[in-house]
C-alpha positions in Angstrom: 34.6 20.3 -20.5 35.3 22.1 -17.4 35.5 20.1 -14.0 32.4 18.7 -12.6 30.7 21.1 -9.6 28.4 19.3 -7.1 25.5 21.8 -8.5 26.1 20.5 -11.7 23.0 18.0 -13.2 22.7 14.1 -13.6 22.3 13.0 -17.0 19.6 10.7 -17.5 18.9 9.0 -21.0 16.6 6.5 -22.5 15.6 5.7 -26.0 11.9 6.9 -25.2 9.8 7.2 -22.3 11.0 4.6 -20.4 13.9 5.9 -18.4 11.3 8.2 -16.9 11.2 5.9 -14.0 14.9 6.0 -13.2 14.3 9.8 -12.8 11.7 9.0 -10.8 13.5 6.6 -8.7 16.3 9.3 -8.8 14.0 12.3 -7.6 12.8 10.1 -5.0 16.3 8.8 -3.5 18.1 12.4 -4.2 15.6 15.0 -3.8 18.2 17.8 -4.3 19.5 16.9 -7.5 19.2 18.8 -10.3 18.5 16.3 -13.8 18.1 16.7 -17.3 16.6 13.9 -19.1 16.8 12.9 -22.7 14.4 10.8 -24.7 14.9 10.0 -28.4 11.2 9.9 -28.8 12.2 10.4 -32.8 14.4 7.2 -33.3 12.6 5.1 -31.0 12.6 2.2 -30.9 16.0 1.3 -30.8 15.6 -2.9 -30.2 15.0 -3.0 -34.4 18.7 -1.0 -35.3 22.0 -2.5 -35.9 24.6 -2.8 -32.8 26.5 0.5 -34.5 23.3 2.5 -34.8 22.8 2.1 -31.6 26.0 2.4 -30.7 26.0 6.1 -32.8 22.8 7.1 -31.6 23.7 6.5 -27.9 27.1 8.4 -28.7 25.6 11.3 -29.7 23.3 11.5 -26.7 25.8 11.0 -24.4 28.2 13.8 -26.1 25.1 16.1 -26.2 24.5 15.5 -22.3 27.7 16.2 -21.4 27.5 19.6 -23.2 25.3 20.7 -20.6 27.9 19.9 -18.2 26.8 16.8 -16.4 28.8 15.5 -13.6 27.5 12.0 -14.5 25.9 10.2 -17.2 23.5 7.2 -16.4 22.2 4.9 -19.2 18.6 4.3 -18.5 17.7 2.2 -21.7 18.6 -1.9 -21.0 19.0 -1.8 -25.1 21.9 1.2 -25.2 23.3 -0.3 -21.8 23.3 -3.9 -23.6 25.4 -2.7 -26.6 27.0 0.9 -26.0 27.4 1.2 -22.4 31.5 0.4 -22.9 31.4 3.1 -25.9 30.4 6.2 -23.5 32.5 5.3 -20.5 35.3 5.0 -23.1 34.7 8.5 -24.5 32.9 10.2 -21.3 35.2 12.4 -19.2 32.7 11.7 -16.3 31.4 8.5 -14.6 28.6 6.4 -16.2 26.4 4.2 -14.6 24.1 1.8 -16.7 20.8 -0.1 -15.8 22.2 -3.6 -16.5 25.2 -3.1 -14.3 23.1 -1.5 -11.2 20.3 -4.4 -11.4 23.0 -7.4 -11.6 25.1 -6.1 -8.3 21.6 -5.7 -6.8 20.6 -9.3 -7.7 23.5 -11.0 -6.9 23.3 -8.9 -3.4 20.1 -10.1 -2.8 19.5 -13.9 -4.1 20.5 -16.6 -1.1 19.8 -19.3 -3.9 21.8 -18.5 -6.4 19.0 -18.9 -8.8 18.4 -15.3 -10.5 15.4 -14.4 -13.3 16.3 -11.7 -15.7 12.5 -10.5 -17.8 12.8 -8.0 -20.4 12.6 -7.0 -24.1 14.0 -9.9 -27.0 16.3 -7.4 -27.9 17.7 -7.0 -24.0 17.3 -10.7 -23.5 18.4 -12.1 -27.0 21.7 -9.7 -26.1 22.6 -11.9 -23.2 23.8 -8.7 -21.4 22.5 -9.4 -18.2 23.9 -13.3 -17.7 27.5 -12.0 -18.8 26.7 -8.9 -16.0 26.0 -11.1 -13.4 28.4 -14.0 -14.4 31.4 -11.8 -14.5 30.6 -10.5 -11.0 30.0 -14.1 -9.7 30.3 -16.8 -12.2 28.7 -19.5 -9.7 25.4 -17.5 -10.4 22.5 -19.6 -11.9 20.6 -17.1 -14.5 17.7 -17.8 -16.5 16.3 -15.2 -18.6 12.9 -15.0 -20.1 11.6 -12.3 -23.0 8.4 -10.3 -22.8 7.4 -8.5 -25.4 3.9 -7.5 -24.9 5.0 -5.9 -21.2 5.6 -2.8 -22.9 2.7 -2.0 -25.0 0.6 -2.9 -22.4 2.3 -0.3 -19.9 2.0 2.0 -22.5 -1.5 1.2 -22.6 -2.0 1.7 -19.3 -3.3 -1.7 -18.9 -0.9 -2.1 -15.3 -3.9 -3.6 -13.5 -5.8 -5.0 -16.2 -6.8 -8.5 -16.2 -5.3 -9.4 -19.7 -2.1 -7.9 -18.2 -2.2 -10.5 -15.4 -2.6 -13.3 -17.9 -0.1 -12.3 -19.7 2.2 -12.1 -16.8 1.6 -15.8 -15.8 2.2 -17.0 -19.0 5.3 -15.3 -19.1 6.2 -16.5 -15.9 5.4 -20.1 -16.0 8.7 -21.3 -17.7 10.4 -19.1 -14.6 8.5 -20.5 -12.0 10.1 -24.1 -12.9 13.5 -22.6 -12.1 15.3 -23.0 -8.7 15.0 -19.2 -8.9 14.6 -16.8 -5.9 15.5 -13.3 -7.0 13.7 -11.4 -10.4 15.1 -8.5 -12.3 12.9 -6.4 -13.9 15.2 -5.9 -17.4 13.0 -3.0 -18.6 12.5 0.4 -17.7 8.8 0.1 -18.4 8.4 -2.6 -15.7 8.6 -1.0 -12.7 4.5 0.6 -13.0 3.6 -3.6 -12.7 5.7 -4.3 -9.7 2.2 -4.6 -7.8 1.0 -6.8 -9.8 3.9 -8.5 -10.7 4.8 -9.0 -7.1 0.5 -10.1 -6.7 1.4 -12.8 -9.6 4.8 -14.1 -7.7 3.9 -14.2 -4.6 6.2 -15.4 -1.7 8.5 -17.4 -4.4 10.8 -14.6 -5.2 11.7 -11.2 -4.7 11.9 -8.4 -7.1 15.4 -6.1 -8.5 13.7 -3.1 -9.7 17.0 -1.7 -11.5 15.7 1.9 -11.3 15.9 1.1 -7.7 19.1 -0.3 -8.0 20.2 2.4 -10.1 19.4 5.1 -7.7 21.3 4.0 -4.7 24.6 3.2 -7.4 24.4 7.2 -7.4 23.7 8.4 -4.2 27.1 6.1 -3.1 29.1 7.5 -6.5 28.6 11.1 -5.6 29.1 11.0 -2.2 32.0 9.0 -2.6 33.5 11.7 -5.2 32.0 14.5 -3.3 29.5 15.6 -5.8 26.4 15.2 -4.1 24.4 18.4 -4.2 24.8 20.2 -1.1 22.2 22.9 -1.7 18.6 22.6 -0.5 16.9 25.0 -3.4 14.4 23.7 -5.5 15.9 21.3 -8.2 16.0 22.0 -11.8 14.7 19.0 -13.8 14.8 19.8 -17.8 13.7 17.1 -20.2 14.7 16.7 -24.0 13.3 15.1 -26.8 14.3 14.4 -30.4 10.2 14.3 -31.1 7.1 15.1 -29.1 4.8 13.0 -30.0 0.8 13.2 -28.9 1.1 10.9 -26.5 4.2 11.3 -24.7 3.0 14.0 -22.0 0.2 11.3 -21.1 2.8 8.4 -20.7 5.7 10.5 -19.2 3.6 11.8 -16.2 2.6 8.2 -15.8 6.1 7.0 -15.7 7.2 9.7 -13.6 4.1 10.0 -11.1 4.3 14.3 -11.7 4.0 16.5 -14.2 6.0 16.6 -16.9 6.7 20.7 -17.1 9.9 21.5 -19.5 9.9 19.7 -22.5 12.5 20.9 -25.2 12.8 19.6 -28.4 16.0 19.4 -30.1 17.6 17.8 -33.5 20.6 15.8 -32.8 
C-alpha cells in the first residue's frame, strides 16, 4: 500500500457492535478524524470459535481495512485483541493499537495499590490476556479478574439503568470487592454505557479504566508522534461496514455511539 497521509482514516474493528464505543471515544478525543469502522455483524459472536478462526477472521478484517488505506489499525474487540492482536501487527504495514494493551498501561498508570480488577466476557477472561498485559508491563501488579456474562445482553437490552442490571452488577462484584483492589478495567467494549451505574455500585472503593478511553488517548499521542494527526478542520468522514445488517443493529449502534448511525455498507469478506 502506498505511504500513510495524515488525511488518511483510522481503522476501527470489532466483532459486532461493540467497538462502537471506541469510535465514540475516538470522535470525541479526535474530532477531525476521519474513521471507517468494521463490524462482523455475520460471524458474530466470536467468544464460541477456535483461536485460528479468530485468528482468520480478524486477518481478513484487518487486510480488508488496510485496503482502504488506513494509516492505523485499532483492535476494538477484547476477544480478537486476546488471540490475534500479535497476527495483524505481524502482517500490518501500519501501527496497531488493541483494547487490551491501551486498558492495561492505563491501569497500571492509575492504581496506587497495586491491586487491579479486570471484568469482562469468559472468553476475554478465561484467555488470561489482560493479567499477562499487565504483568509483562509490571510484574509486581496484583490482578484479579472476574467474568460477566450477562453484562452484555443486558446492554444490548438496554437494561443500563435497570434494577435487575444493578443486581446483577453486585453479584458480580462481590468476589472483587474482597480484593485489595483499587483500580477496575472495564474488559468489554459493551461496558462503557454502565459506567454510571457501575461507578453508582463501586462507589469510592475504586476507580474505573474505561479502555475505550484508554484507547483514545494511545492514538491521539501515536499520531502526533508520527505526524499523522489530521491537520484539516473539514467535516470528517465516518463510513461503517458490516458483514450482515441485522434488524437490530441501527437501534444498538446509535446507542453505542450516542449519534446516528448514517453509512452503513455491507460487504462479503
Amino acid at each position: 500500500m502506498a505511504q500513510s497521509l495524515p488525511s488518511h482514516p483510522i481503522g476501527v474493528f470489532d466483532s459486532g457492535v461493540g467497538g462502537l464505543t471506541v469510535v465514540r471515544a475516538l470522535m470525541d478525543r479526535l474530532p477531525f478524524e476521519n474513521i471507517v469502522y468494521f463490524g462482523d455483524t455475520a460471524r458474530v459472536p466470536y467468544g464460541v470459535k477456535s483461536v485460528s478462526t479468530i485468528q482468520h477472521f480478524t486477518q481478513q478484517i484487518a487486510d480488508f481495512l488496510l485496503q482502504q488505506d488506513v494509516k492505523l489499525l485499532i483492535i476494538a474487540c477484547n476477544t480478537m485483541a486476546a488471540v490475534a492482536a500479535d497476527v495483524v501487527r505481524a502482517k500490518s504495514p501500519v501501527p496497531v493499537l488493541d483494547v487490551i494493551e491501551a486498558g492495561a498501561k492505563n491501569a497500571i498508570a492509575r492504581t496506587r495499590s497495586g491491586g487491579i480488577g479486570v471484568i469482562g466476557t469468559p472468553t476475554t477472561i478465561n484467555s488470561n490476556a489482560y493479567a499477562r498485559a499487565i504483568h509483562q508491563l509490571s510484574p509486581d501488579k496484583h490482578v484479579y479478574s472476574q467474568a460477566c456474562p450477562l453484562f452484555v445482553p443486558l446492554v444490548e437490552e438496554g437494561w443500563l439503568d435497570h434494577p435487575v442490571t444493578r443486581l446483577t452488577a453486585q453479584e458480580y462484584l462481590k468476589p472483587v470487592f474482597v480484593e485489595q483492589i483499587d483500580t477496575l478495567v472495564l474488559g468489554c467494549t459493551h461496558y462503557p454505557l454502565l459506567k454510571p451505574l457501575l461507578l453508582d455500585v463501586t462507589g469510592d472503593r475504586m476507580q474505573l479504566v474505561d479502555s475505550a478511553l484508554s484507547i483514545a488517548d494511545q492514538t491521539a499521542e501515536l499520531l502526533q508522534a508520527q505526524g499523522l494527526a489530521n491537520t484539516s478542520r473539514a467535516m470528517p468522514d465516518y463510513r461503517y461496514v458490516v458483514t450482515d445488517v441485522p434488524v437490530k443493529f441501527q437501534t444498538i449502534g446509535e446507542r453505542f455511539l450516542g449519534r446516528s448511525l448514517n453509512r452503513i455498507d455491507r460487504v462479503e469478506l
